[in-house]
Backbone bond lengths (Angstrom), bond angles and torsions (degrees), N, CA, C in turn:
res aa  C-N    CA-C-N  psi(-1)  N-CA   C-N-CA  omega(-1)  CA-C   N-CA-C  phi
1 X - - - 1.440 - - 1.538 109.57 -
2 X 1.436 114.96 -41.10 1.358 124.71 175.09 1.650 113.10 -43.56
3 X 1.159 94.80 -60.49 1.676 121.13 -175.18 1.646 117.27 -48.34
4 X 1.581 92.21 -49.55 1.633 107.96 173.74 1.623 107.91 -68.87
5 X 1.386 131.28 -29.48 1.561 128.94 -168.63 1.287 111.06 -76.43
6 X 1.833 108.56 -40.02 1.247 118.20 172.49 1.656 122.34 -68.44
7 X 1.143 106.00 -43.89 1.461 113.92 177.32 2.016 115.04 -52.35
8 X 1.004 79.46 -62.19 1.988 105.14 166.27 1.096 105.49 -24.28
9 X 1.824 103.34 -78.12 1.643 122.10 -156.21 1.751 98.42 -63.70
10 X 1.390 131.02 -36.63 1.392 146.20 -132.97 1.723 76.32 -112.29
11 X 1.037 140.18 0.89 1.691 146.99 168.28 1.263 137.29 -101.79
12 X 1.810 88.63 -32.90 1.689 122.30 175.36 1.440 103.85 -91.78
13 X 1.551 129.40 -44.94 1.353 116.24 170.94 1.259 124.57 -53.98
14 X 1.242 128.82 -28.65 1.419 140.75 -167.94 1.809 90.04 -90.62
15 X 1.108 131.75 -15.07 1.601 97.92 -173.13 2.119 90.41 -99.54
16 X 1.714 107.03 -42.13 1.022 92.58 172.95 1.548 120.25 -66.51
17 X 1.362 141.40 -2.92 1.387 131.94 -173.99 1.913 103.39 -70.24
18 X 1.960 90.48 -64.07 1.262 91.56 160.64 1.465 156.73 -42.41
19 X 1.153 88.92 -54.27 1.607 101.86 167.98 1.391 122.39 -49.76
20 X 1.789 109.28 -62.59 1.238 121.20 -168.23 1.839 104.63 -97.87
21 X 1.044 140.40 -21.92 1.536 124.09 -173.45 1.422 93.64 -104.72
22 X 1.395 137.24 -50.34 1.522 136.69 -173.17 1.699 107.87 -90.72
23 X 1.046 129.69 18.37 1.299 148.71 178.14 1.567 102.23 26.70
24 X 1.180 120.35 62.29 1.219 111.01 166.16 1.446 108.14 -80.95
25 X 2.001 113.04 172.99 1.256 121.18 -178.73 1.583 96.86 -73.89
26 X 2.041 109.95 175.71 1.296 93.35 175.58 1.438 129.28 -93.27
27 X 1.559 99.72 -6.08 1.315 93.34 146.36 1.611 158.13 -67.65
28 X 1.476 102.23 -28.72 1.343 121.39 139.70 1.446 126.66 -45.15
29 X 1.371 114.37 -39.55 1.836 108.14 -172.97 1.823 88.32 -91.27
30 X 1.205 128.07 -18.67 1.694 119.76 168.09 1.135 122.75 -64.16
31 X 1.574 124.66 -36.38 1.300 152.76 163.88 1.665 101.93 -51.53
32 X 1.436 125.11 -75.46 1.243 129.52 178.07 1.843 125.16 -53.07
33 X 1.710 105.24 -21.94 1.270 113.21 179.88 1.179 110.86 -110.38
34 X 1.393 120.38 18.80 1.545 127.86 -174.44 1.790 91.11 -119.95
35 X 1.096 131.98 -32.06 1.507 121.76 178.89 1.760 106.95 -97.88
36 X 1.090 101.41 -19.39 1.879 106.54 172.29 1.639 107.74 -59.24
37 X 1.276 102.77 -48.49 1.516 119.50 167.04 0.930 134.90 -34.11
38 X 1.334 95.95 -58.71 1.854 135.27 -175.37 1.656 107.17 -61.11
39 X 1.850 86.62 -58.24 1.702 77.73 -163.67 1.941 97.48 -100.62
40 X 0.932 142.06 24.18 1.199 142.47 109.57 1.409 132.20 -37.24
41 X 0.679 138.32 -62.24 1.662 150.20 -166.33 1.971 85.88 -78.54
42 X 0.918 137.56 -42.23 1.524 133.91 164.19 0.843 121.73 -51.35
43 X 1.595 117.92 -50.20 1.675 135.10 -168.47 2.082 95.63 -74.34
44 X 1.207 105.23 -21.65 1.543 119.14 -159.23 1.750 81.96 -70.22
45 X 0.989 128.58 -62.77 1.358 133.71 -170.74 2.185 104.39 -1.83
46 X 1.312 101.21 -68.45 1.474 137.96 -169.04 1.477 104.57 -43.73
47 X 1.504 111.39 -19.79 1.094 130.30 -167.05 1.405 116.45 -80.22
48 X 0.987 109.01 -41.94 1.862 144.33 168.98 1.262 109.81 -38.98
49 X 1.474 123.14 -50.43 1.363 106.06 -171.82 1.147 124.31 -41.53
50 X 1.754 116.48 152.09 1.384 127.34 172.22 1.985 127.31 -63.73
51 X 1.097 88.19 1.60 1.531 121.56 177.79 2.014 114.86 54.17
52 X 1.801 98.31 19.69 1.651 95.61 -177.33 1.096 119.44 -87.59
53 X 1.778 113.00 3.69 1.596 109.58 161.41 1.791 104.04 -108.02
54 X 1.435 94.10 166.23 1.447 118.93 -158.61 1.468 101.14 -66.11
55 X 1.409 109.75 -31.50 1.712 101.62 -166.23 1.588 102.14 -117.01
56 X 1.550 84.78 146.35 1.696 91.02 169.56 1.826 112.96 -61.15
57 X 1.273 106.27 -31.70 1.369 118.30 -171.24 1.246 110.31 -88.26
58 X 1.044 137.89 -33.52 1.673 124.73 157.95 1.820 101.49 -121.76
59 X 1.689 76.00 122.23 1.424 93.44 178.42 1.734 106.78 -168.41
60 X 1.120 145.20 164.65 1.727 141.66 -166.26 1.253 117.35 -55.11
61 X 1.312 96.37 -21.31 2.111 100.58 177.12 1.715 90.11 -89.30
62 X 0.955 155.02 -54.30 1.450 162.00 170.54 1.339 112.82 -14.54
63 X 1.284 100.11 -65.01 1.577 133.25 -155.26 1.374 91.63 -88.94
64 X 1.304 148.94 -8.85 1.584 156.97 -149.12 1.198 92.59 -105.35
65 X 1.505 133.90 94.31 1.228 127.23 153.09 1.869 137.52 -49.44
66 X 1.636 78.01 -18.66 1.627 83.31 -172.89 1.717 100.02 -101.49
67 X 1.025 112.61 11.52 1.529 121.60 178.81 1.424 93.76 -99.74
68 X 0.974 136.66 -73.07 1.788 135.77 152.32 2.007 118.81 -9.60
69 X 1.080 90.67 -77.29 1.151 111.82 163.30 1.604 112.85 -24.11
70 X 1.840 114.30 -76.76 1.583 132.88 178.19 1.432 114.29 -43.00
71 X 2.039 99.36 -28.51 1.576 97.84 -166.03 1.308 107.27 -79.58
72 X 1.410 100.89 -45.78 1.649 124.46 -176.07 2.114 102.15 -43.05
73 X 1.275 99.75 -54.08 1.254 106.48 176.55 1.835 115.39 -54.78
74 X 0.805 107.46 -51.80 1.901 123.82 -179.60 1.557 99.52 -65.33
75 X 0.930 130.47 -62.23 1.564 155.04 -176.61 1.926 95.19 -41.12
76 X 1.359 105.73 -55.47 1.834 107.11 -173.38 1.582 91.32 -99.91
77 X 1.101 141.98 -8.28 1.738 120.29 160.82 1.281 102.53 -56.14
78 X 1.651 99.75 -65.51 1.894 94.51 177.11 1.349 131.11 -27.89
79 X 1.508 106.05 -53.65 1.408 117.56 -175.01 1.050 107.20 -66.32
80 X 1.320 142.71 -59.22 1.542 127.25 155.85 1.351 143.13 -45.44
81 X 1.697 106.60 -14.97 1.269 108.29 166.71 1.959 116.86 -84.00
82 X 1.109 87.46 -13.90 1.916 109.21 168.46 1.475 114.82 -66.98
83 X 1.634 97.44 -69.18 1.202 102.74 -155.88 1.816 121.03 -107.03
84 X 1.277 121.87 14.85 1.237 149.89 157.59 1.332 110.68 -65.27
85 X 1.001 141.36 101.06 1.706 137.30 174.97 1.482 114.77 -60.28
86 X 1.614 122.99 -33.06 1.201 103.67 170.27 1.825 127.62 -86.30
87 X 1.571 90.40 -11.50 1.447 93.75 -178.66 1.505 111.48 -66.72
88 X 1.566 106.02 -49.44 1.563 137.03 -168.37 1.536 82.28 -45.92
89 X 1.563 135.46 -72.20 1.125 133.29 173.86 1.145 133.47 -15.24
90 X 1.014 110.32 -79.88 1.342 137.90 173.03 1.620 110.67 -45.70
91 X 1.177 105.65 -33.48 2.028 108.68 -175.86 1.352 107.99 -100.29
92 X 1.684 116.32 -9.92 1.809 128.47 178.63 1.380 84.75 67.86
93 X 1.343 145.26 44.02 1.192 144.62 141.09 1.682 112.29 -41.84
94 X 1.711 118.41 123.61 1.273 90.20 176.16 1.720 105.27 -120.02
95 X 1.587 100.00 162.63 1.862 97.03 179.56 1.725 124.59 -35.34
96 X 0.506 118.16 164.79 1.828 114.49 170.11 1.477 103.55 -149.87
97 X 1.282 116.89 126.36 1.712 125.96 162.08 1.519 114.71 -55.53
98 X 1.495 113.11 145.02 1.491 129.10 -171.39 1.797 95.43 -49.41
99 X 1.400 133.10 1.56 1.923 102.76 -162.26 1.992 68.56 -101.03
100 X 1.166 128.76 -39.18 1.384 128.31 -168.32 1.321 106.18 -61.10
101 X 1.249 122.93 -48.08 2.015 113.32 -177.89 1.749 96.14 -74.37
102 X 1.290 135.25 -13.48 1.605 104.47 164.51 1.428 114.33 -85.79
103 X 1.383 124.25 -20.81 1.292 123.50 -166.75 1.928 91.01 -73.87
104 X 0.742 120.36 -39.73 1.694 114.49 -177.42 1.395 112.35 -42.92
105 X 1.031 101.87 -58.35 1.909 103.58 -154.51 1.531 80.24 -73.20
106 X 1.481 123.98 -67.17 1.176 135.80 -164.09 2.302 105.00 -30.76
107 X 1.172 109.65 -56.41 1.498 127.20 176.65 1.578 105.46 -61.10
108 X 1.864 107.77 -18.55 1.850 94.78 -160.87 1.452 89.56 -96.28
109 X 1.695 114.77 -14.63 1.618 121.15 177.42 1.173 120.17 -49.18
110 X 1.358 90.24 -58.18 1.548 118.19 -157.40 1.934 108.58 -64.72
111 X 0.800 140.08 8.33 1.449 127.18 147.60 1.085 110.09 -112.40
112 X 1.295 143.91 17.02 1.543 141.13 171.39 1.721 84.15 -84.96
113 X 1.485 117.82 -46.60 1.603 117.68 -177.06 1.364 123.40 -66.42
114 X 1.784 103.74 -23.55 1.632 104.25 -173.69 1.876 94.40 -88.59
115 X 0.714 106.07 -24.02 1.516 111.81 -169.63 1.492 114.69 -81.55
């Protein structure tokens, strides 16, 4: 439940940050809270561990090549669902300025840290 409040809230700041302080359109702040999501719920993976080793950083999800692997895969759908002009189309994907592609990953981090 913890996991889900943080994930949420850390989903909801990013559409209101955008929307309302950097005034994007609302399709633009849908665009920005639709890949915050995305690559959150990926980054969430890390979260999973059984927590009986010492480090967050080596631990069975770590050491999981095919967990690497799944992200790597999810990680370049995105990027093609971005940066493809007919895909972008097709999904009403809209452009986003360089301060919006750091705030993503940066927002999809940030509950692997609160957590």
């Amino acid at each position: 439940m913890f996991s889900a409040i943080v994930l949420t809230g850390a989903v909801f700041e990013v559409y209101a940050f955008v929307h309302w302080e950097w005034s994007y359109s609302e399709a633009q702040s849908r665009t920005a809270t639709f890949y915050s999501l995305s690559f959150a719920q990926l980054i969430h993976a890390f979260n999973l561990y059984s927590g009986k080793q010492a480090s967050l950083l080596n631990n069975e999800i770590t050491r999981n090549r095919y967990v690497w692997i799944a992200i790597l895969i999810c990680v370049s759908i995105l990027l093609i669902t971005y940066y493809v002009p007919v895909i972008r189309h097709v999904l009403t994907i809209q452009p986003l300025d360089r301060p919006a592609l750091f705030l993503i990953p940066a927002v999809g981090l940030l509950p692997v840290g609160v957590i």
